[in-house]
C-alpha positions as a Markdown table, in Angstrom:
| # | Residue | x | y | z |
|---|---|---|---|---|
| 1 | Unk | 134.0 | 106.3 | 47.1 |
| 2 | Unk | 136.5 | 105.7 | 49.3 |
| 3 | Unk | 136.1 | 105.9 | 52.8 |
| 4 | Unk | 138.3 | 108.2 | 55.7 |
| 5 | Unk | 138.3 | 105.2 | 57.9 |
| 6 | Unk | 140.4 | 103.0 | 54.7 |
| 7 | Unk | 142.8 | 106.5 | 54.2 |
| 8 | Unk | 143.3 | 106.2 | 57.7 |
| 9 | Unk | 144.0 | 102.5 | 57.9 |
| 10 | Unk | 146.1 | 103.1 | 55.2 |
| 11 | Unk | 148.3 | 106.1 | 56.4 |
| 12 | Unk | 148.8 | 104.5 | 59.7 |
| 13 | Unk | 149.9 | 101.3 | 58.5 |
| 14 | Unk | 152.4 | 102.9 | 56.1 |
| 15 | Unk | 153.2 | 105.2 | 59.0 |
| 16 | Unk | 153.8 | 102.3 | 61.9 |
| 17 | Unk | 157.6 | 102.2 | 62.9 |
| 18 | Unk | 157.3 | 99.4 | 65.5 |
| 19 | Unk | 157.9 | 95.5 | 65.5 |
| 20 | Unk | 154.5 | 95.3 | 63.0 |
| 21 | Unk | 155.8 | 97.9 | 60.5 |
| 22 | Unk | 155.2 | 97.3 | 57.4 |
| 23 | Unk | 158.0 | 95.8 | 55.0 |
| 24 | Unk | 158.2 | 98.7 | 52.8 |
| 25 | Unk | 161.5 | 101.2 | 54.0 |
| 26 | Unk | 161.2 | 104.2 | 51.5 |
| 27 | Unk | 159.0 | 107.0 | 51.9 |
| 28 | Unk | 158.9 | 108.0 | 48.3 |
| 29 | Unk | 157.6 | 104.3 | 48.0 |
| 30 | Unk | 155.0 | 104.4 | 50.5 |
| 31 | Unk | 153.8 | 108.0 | 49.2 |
| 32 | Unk | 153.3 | 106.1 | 45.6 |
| 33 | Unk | 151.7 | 103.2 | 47.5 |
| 34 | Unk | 149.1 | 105.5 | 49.9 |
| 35 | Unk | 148.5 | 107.1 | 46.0 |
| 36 | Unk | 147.7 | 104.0 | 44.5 |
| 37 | Unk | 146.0 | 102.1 | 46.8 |
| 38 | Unk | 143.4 | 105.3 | 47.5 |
| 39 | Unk | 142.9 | 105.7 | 43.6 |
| 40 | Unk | 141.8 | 101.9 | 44.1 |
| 41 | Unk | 139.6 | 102.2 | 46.4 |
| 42 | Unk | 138.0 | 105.3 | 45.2 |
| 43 | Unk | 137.1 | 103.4 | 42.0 |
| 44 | Unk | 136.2 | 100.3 | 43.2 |
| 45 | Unk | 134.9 | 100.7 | 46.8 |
| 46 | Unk | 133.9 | 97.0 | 46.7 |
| 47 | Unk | 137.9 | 96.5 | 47.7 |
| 48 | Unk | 138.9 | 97.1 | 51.4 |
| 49 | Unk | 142.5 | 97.6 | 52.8 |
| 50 | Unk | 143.9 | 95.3 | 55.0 |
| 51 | Unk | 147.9 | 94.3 | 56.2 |
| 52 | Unk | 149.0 | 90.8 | 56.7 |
| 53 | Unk | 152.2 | 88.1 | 56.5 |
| 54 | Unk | 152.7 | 87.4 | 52.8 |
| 55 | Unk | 155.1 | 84.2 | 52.0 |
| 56 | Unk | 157.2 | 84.1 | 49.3 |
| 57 | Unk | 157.9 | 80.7 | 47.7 |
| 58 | Unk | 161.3 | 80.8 | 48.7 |
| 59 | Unk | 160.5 | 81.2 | 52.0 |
| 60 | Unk | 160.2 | 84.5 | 52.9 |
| 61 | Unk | 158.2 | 86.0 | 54.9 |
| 62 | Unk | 157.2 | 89.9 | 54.9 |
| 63 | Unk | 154.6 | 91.9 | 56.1 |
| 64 | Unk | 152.6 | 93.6 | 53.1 |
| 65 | Unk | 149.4 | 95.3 | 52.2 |
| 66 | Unk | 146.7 | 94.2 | 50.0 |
| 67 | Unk | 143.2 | 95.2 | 48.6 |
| 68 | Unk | 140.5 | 91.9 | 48.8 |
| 69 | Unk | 136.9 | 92.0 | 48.3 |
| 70 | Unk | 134.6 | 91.4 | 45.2 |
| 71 | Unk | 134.8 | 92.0 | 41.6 |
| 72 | Unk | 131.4 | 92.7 | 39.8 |
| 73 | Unk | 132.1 | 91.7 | 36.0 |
| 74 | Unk | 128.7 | 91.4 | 34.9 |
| 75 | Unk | 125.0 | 90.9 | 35.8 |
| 76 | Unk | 124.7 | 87.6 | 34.5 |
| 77 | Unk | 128.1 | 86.3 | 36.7 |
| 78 | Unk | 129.1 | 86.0 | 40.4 |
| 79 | Unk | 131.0 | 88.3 | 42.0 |
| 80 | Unk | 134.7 | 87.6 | 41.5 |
| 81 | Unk | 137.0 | 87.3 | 45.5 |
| 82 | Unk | 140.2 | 88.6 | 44.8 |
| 83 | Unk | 143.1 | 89.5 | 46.8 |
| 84 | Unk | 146.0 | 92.0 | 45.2 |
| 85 | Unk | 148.8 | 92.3 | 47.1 |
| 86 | Unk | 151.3 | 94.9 | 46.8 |
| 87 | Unk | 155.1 | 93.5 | 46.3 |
| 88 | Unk | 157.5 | 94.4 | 49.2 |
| 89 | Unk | 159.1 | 96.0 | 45.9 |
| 90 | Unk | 156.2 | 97.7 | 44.5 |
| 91 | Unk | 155.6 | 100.1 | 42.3 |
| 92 | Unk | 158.7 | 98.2 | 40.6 |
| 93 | Unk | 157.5 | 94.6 | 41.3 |
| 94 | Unk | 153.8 | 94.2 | 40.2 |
| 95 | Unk | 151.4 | 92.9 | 42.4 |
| 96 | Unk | 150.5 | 89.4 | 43.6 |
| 97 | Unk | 146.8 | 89.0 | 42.5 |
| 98 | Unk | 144.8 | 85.5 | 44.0 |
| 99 | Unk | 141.2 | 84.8 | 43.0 |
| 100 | Unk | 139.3 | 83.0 | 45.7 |
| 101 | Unk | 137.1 | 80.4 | 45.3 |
| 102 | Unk | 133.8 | 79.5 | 47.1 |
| 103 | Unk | 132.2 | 76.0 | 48.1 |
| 104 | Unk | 129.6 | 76.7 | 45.1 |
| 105 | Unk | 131.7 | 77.8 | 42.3 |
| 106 | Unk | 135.5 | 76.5 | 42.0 |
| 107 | Unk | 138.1 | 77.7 | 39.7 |
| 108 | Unk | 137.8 | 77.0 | 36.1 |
| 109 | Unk | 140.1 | 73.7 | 35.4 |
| 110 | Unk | 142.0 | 75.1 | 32.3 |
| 111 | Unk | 141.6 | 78.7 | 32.6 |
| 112 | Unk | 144.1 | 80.6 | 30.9 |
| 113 | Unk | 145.0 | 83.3 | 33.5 |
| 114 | Unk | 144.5 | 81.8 | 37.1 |
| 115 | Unk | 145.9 | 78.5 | 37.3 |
| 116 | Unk | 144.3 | 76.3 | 40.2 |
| 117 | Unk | 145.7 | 77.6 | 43.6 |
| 118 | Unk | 144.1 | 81.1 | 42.8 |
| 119 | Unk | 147.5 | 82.8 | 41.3 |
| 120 | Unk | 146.4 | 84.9 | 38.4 |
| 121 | Unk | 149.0 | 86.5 | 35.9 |
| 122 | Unk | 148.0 | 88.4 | 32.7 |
| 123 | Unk | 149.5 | 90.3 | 29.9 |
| 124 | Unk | 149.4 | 93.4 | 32.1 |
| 125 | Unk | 151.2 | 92.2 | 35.1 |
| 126 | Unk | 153.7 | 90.2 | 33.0 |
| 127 | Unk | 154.5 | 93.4 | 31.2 |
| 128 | Unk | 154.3 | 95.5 | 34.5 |
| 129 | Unk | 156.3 | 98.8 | 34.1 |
| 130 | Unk | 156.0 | 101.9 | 36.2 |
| 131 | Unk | 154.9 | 104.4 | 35.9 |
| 132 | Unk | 153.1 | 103.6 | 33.4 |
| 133 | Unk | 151.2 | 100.7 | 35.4 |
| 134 | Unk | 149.1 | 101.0 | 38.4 |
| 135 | Unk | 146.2 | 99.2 | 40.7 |
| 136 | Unk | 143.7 | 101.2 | 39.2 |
| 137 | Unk | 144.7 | 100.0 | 35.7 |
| 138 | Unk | 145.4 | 96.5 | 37.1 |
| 139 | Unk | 142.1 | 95.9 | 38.3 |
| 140 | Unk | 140.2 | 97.6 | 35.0 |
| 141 | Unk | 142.3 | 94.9 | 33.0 |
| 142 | Unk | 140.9 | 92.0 | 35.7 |
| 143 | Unk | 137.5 | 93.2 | 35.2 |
| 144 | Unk | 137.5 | 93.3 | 31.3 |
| 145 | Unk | 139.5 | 90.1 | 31.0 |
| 146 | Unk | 137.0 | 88.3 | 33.5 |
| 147 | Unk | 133.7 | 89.5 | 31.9 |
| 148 | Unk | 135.0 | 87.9 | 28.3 |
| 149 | Unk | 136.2 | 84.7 | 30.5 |
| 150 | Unk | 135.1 | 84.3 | 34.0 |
| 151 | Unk | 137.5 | 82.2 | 36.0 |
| 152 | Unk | 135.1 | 80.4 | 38.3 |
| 153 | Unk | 133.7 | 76.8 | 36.9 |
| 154 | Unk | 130.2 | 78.7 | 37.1 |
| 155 | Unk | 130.0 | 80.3 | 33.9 |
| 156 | Unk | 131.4 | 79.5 | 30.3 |
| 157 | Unk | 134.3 | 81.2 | 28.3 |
| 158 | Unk | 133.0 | 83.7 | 26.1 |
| 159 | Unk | 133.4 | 85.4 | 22.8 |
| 160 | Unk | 132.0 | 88.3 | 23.1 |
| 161 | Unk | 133.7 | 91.5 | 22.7 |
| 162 | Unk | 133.7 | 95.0 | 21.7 |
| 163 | Unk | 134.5 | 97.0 | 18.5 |
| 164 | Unk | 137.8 | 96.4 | 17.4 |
| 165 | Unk | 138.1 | 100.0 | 17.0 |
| 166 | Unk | 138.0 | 100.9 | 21.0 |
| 167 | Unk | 139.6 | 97.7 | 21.9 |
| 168 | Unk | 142.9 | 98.7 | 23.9 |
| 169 | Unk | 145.5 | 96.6 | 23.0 |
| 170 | Unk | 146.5 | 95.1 | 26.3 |
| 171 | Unk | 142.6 | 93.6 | 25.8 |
| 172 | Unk | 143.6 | 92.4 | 22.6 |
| 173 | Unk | 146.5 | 90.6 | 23.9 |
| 174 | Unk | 144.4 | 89.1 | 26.5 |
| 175 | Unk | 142.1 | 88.1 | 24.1 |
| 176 | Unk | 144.7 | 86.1 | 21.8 |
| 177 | Unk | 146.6 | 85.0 | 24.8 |
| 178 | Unk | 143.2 | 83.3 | 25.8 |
| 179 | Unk | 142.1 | 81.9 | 22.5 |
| 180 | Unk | 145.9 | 80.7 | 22.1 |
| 181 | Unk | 146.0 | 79.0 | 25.7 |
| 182 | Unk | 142.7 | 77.2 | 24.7 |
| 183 | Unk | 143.4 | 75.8 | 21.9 |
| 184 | Unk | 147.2 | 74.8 | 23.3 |
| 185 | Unk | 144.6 | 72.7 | 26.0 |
| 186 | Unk | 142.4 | 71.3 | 22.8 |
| 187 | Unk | 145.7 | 70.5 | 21.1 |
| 188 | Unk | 147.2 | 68.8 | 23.9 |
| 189 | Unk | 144.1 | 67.1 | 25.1 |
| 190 | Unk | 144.0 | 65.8 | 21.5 |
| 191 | Unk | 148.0 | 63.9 | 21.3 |
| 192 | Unk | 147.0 | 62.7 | 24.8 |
| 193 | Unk | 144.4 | 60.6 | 23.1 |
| 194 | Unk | 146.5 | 59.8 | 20.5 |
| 195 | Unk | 149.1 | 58.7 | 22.2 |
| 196 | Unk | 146.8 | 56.4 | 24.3 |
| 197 | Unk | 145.7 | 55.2 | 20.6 |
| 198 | Unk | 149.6 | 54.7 | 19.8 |
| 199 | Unk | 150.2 | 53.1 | 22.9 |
| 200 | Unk | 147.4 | 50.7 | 22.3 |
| 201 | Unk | 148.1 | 50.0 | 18.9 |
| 202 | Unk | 151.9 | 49.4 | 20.2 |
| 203 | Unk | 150.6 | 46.7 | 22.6 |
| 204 | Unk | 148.4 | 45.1 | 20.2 |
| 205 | Unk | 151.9 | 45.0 | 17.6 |
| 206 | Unk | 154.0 | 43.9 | 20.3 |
| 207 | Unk | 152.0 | 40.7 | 21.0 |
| 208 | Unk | 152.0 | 40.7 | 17.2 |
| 209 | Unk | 155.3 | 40.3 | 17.3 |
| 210 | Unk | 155.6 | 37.9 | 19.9 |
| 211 | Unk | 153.2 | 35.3 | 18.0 |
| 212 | Unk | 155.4 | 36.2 | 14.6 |
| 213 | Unk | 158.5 | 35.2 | 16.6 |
| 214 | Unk | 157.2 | 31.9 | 18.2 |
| 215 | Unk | 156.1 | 30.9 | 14.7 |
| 216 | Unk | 159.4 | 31.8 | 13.2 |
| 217 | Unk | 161.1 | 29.7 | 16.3 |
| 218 | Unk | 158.6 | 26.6 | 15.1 |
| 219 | Unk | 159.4 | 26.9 | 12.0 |
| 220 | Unk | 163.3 | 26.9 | 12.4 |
| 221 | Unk | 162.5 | 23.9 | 14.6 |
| 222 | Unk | 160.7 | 22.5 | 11.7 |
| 223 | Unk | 163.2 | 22.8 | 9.5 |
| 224 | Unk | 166.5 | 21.7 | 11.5 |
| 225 | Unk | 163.9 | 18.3 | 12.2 |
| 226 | Unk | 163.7 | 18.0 | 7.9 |
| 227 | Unk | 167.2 | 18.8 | 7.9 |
| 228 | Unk | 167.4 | 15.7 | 10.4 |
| 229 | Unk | 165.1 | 13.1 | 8.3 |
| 230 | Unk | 167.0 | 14.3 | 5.0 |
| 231 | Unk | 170.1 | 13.1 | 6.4 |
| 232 | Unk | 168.6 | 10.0 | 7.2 |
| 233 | Unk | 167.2 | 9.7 | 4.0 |
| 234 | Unk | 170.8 | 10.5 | 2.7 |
| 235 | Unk | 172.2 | 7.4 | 5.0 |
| 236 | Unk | 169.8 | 5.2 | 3.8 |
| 237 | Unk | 169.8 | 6.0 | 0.1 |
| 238 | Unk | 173.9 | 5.2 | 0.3 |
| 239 | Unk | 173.1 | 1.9 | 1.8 |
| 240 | Unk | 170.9 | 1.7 | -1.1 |
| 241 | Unk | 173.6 | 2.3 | -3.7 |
| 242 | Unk | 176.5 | 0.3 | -2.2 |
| 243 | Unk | 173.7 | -2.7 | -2.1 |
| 244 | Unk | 173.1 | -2.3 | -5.7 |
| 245 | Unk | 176.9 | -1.6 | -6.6 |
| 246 | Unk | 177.3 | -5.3 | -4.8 |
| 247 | Unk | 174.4 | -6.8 | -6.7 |
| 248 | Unk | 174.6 | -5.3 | -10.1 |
| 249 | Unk | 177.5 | -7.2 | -11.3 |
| 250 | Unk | 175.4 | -10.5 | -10.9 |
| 251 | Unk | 172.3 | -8.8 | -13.0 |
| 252 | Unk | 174.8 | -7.8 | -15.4 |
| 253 | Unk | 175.5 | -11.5 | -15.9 |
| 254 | Unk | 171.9 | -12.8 | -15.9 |
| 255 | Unk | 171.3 | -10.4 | -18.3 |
| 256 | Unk | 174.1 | -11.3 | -20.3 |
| 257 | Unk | 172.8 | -15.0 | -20.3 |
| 258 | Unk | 169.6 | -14.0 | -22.0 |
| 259 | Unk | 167.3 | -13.5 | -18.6 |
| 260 | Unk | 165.3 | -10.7 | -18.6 |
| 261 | Unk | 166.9 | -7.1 | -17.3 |
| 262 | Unk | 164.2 | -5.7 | -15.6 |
| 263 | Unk | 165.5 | -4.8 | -11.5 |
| 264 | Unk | 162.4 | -5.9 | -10.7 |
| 265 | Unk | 163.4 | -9.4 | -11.1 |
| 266 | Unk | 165.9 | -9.1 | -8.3 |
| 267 | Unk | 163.7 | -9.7 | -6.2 |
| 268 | Unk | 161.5 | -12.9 | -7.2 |
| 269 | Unk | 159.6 | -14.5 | -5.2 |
| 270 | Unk | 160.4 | -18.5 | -4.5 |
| 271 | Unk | 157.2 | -20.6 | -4.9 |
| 272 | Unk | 154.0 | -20.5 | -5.1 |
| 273 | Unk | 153.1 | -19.8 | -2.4 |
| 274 | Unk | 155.5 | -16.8 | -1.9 |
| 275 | Unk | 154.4 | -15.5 | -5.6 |
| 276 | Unk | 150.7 | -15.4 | -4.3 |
| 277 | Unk | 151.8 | -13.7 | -1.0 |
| 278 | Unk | 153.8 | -11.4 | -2.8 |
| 279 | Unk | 150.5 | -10.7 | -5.3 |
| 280 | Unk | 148.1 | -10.1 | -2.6 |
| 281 | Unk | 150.7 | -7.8 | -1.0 |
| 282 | Unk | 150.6 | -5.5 | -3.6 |
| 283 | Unk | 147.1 | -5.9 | -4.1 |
| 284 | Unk | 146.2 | -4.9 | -0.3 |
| 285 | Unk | 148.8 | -1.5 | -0.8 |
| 286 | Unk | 147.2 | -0.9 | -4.2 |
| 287 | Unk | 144.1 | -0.8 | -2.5 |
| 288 | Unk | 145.3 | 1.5 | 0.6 |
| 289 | Unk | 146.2 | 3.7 | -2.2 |
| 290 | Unk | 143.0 | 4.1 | -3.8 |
| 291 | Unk | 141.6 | 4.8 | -0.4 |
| 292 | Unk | 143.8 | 7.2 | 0.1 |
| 293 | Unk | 143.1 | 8.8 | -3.3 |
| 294 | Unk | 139.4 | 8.7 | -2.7 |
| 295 | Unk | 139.6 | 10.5 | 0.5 |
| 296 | Unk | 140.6 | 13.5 | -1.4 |
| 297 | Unk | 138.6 | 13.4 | -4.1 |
| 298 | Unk | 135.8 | 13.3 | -1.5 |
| 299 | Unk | 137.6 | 15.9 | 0.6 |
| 300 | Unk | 138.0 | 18.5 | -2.9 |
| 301 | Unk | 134.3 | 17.5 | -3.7 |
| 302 | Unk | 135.2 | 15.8 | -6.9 |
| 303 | Unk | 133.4 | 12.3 | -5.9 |
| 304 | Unk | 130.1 | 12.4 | -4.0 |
| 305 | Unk | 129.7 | 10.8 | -0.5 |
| 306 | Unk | 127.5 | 8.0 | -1.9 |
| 307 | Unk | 129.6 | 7.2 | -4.6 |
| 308 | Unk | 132.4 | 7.0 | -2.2 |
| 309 | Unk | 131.4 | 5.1 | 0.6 |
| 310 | Unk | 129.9 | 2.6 | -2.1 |
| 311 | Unk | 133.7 | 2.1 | -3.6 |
| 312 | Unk | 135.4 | 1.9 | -0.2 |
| 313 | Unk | 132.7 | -1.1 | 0.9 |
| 314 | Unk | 133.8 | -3.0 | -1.8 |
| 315 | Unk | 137.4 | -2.3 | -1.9 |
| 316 | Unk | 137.6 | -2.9 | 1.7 |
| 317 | Unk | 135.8 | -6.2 | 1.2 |
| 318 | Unk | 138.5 | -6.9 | -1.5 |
| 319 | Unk | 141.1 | -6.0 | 0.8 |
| 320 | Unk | 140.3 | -8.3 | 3.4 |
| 321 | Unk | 140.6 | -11.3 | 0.6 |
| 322 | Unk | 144.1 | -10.3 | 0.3 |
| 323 | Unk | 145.2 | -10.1 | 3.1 |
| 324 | Unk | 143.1 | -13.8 | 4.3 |
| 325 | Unk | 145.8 | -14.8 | 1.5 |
| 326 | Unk | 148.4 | -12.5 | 3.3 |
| 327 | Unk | 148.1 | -14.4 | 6.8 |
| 328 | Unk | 147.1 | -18.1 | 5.2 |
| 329 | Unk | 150.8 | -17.8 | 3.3 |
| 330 | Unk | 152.3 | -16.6 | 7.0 |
């Protein structure tokens, strides 16, 4: 029940024509307001009246009323502080509603209607309309929509609600608008993660990319260096030819004289000492060969360890004979 001493704070304050009046000019206006705000208080006598300096975010200052005190939303829940105040323009601008906090229970991080400073909009003061609209109705829609989720960090959203059939349906709204916020906030916390997972995965490729483009450089390095030696191999393979363009007219003749063709005989050795140097030459590459050729074998597992360091004793030992011969020819 509302008490005389709040009708009377109220009446004076809408009646005060001095330097501390009230920003509110027309008296129709302030007859609706003194209606309203009463009706308010009669309902919920946890609210009080009180006048104070209101700033606008575009910096402008008036002097308005509001109702503050607690809401009661359920047993299981803390009371609710709340401030409404009443627009400069009101009953044609809706009112400014703030939830307080308190040291023990802060604001819900993502609640769907009261954002972290405290401002609280819902489906009833975003579709304000007079006269259809009022405080009393305001703060009925408040209560409903903070017993099904309470906007202090205390207590959990919740599900709950009544019969469909004596749901109104600016508590329906509400309802969807929450369930629609929350799941916007599950979504959203959702891409965050994986876009951090992208951006990873976008490092992780990038320094892919950066190993793929050294090796390509490498490998164009590689191949302008084979480029090079094929070249040279070019060069020396024409030195080659115009050699055996000078020399083949005079195994043309030796042939023709009854000697034998084979190019290998171009190149005999003189002597005999220079044949057995020549012999033991070959022999000592021969051998390198074989070496060679056993390494892999060992290395594709086709001939045993034993077998193969049994072969390379002796054909090193038969190495070094040839190449005594090699140096006692020198």
């Amino acid at each position: 029940m509302v008490t005389p001493s709040s009708i009377q704070f109220i009446d004076s304050a809408l009646s005060c024509t001095t330097s501390h009046a009230l920003s509110y000019s027309d008296p129709e206006q302030k007859w609706i307001i003194q209606k309203h705000l009463t009706s308010l208080l009669q309902d919920y006598p946890t609210l009080n009246p009180s006048i104070d300096t209101f700033n606008h975010n575009d910096g402008t200052t008036v002097s308005l009323l509001n109702a503050n005190g607690y809401l009661f939303v359920s047993h299981s829940s803390p009371p609710i502080a709340i401030t409404i105040w009443l627009h400069e323009n009101y009953p044609y601008m809706a009112p400014i509603v703030f939830v307080t906090p308190n040291p023990t229970s802060k604001i819900h991080p993502n609640h769907p209607f009261v954002d972290p400073s405290g401002a609280t909009n819902s489906a009833y003061l975003l579709t304000w309309q007079h006269p259809k609209c009022n405080l009393t109705g305001l703060v009925h829609n408040l209560v409903k929509l903070f017993a099904i989720d309470h906007p202090l960090f205390c207590a959990s959203p919740s599900s709950s609600f009544t019969h469909p059939s004596v749901v109104s349906k600016m508590e329906a709204l509400d309802k969807v608008t929450g369930a629609i916020y929350y799941d916007i906030v599950a979504l959203t916390a959702k891409n965050e993660e994986e876009i951090e997972e992208l951006s990873n995965l976008q490092a992780v490729m990038n320094k892919r990319v950066d190993i793929a483009r050294s090796i390509f450089f490498e490998l164009d390095h590689e191949r302008s260096t084979l480029k090079g030696k094929v070249k040279e191999l070019t060069e020396e393979a024409d030195v080659l030819m115009n050699w055996l363009r000078v020399h083949e007219p005079k195994a043309a003749v030796a042939t023709a004289d009854g000697e034998d063709d084979d190019i290998d005989d171009a190149f005999e050795a003189v002597g005999k000492v220079s044949n057995l140097m020549l012999d033991s030459l070959a022999a000592d590459w021969a051998i390198e060969d074989l070496i060679y050729a056993l390494d892999k074998a060992v290395e594709l597992g086709v001939v045993s360890f034993d077998v193969y360091i049994k072969q390379v004793r002796k054909l090193a030992r038969d190495q070094f004979f040839h190449r005594c011969n090699i140096y006692a020819s020198d």
